[in-house]
N, C-alpha and C positions, 0 to 999 in steps of 0.2 A: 848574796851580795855581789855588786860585781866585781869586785876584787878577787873570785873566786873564780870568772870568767874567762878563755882562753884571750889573752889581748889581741886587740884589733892589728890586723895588718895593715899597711898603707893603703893596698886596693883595697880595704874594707872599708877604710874612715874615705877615701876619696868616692865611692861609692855611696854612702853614709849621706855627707854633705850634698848630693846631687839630687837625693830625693826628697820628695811633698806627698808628703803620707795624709795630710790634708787638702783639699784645693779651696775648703773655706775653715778660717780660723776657727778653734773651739768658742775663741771670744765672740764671734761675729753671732756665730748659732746661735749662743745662747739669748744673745741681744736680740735676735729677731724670733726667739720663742716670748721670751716674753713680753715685746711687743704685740703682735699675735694674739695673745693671752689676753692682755690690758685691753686691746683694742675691742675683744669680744665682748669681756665684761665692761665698759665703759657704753656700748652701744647696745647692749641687755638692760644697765641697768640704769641710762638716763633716759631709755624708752619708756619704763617701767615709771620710774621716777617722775618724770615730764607727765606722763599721763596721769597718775597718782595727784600731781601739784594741782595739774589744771581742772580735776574732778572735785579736788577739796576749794579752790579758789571758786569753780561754776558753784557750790554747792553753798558758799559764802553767798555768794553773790540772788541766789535765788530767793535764801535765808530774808536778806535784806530788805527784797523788792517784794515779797510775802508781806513784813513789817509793815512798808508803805500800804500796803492794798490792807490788810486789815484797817486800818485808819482809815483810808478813801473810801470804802463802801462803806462805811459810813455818813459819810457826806454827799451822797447821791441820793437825793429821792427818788426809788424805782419806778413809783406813782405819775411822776412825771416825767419819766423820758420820753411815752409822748408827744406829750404839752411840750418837749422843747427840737423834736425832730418836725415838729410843724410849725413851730413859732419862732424858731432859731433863738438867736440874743438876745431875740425882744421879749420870751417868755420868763416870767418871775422867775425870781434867781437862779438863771443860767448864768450868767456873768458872776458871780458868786462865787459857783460853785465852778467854773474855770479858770477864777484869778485863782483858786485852792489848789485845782491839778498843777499849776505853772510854779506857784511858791512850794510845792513839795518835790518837784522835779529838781527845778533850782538849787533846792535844800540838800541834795547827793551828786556829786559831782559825775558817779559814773553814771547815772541816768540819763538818755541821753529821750525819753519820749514818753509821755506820759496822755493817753487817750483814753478812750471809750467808743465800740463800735457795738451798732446790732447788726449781728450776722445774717443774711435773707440768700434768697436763694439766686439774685440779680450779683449780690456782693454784701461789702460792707459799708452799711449807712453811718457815718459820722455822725454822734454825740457830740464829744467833744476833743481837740484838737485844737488846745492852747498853741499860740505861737512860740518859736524858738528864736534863736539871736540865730542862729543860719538858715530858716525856713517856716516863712510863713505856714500857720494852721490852717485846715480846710474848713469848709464852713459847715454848721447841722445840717443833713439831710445830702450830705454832699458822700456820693459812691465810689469806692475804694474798689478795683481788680482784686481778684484772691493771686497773694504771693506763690509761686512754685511752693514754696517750701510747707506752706500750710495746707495745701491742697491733700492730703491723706489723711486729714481731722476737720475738716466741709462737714462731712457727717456727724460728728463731735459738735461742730458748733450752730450746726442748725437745730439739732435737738436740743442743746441750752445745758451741755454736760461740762463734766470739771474737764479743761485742760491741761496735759503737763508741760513745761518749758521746753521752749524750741527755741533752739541753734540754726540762725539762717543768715546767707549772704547775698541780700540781694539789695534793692533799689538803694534801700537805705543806709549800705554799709552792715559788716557782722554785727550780729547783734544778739542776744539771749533774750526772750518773750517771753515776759511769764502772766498768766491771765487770772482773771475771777470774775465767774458770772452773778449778775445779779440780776437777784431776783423779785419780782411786785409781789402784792399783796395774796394775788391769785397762785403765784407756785410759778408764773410764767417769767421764764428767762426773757430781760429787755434789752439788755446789751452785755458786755462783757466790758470789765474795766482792766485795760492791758498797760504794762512797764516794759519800756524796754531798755535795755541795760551795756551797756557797748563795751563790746569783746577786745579793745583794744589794750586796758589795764590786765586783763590776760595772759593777751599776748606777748607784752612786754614785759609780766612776772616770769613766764614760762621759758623767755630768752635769758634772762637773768639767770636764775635758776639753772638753765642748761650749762651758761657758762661758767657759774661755781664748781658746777660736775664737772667739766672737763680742766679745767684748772686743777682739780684737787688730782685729779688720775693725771695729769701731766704731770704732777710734782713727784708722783709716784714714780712715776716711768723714770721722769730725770735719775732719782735718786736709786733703782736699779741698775739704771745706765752707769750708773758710777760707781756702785761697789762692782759690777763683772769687768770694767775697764779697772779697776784698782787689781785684781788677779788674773788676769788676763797674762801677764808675763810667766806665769810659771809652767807654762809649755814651751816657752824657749829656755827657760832655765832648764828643764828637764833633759831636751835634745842636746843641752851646751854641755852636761853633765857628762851624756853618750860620748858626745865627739871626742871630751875630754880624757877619754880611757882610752 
C-alpha cells in the first residue's frame, strides 16, 4: 500500500505535478478505438446488408413480372404475329390484344413498359408498344437499335432462347427486363413478350434501409460514447491520490 512508501519529498511532488505521462487521454483512446471498431462493422455490414435487401427486393420484383407474363402469353396469338407486323392496327384483334398489354401495365404501379418485340438480325421489330402517359408507343413493324446492355444475349435472342433479367441504364432510365419467348404452332420463336419494371422503388428501399443501419449503429456509438465519458475521471482521481501522499 502506499502508506508503506518512503513519503514524497517536495522536489518529488513538484516534479510529480510537471509531468504527462500521457500526451492523449485514456478516455480519448478508448473513444476512438471504438469508433474505429463501429465504423468497420457498420460499413461491412450495411454492404452486406444493402446488397442482401436489394437481391431479395430484385427477386420480389422478377417474381411479379413472371406473374404478369404467364397471363400475357396467353393472350398473344403466336399464329398471328405475323398477320400483325404486316397489317399493324388494322389486323384482327391487335388492338385487343394491346388495350390488354396497357390495362396490365397500368394495373402494377412499378411497371413502368409493357411490349413485345421479334428479335432479327437488323434489330428489334415492334409487335406491340402500347402507349404511356409520358411516351408515345412505336408503331408494328417499327425497328428498335439493340440497347449496349443487351448486346452479350444478340445470340440468345436470335436463336428464340429463354432469357434471364437484365439490369440496365440506358435510353429509358434503370430498369430490370424480364422476357418470355413465344412460341407458334411450329416450335418457331415469333417474338418475345418483355416487362419492364423500374428500378427506382429500389432504390429508394435500399436508401431507407441503409439509413435504419446507420441510425441504429449511431445510437450505439452514442451510448458508448457515454459510458467511457461517465469513467473517464478516474485517472485523475488516481494521479490526485499520488500527489496526495
Amino acid at each position: 500500500g502506499l502508506w508503506q512508501q518512503t513519503p514524497l519529498t517536495r522536489e518529488d511532488r513538484e516534479w510529480l505535478q510537471q509531468q504527462h505521462p500521457r500526451s492523449v487521454p485514456l478516455r480519448l483512446k478508448i473513444t476512438i478505438i471504438i469508433a474505429v471498431l463501429l465504423a468497420v462493422v457498420v460499413a461491412v455490414d450495411s454492404y452486406v446488408s444493402l446488397d442482401t435487401y436489394n437481391d431479395s427486393l430484385i427477386a420480389e420484383e422478377i417474381g411479379s413480372a413472371n406473374g404478369v407474363l404467364d397471363y400475357l402469353i396467353h393472350e398473344v396469338d403466336p399464329d398471328m404475329v405475323d398477320t400483325y407486323l404486316e397489317e399493324g392496327k388494322s389486323a384482327k384483334g391487335y388492338l385487343e390484344t394491346e388495350k390488354r398489354f396497357a390495362e396490365l401495365r397500368d394495373s402494377f404501379p412499378r411497371l413502368a413498359y409493357i411490349y413485345a418485340y421479334r428479335v432479327e438480325e437488323d434489330g428489334c421489330h415492334v409487335v406491340f408498344d402500347p402507349d404511356t402517359a409520358d411516351l408515345p408507343g412505336m408503331q408494328p413493324g417499327d425497328i428498335v437499335e439493340f440497347d449496349e446492355a443487351f448486346m452479350p444475349y444478340r445470340d440468345d435472342f436470335l436463336a428464340g432462347r429463354e432469357i434471364e433479367p437484365v439490369i440496365s441504364n440506358e435510353s429509358y432510365g434503370w430498369l430490370l427486363t424480364v422476357y418470355r419467348p413465344l412460341y407458334d404452332s411450329s416450335g418457331r420463336c415469333v417474338c418475345y413478350i418483355c416487362i419492364d419494371v423500374s428500378m427506382d422503388e429500389v432504390i429508394f428501399g435500399g436508401f431507407q434501409f441503409i439509413t435504419r443501419v446507420l441510425a441504429l449503429f449511431g445510437a450505439f456509438f452514442v451510448l458508448a460514447a457515454v459510458l467511457v465519458g461517465h469513467d473517464g475521471g478516474s485517472e485523475t482521481y488516481v494521479k490526485n491520490k499520488v500527489l496526495a501522499c
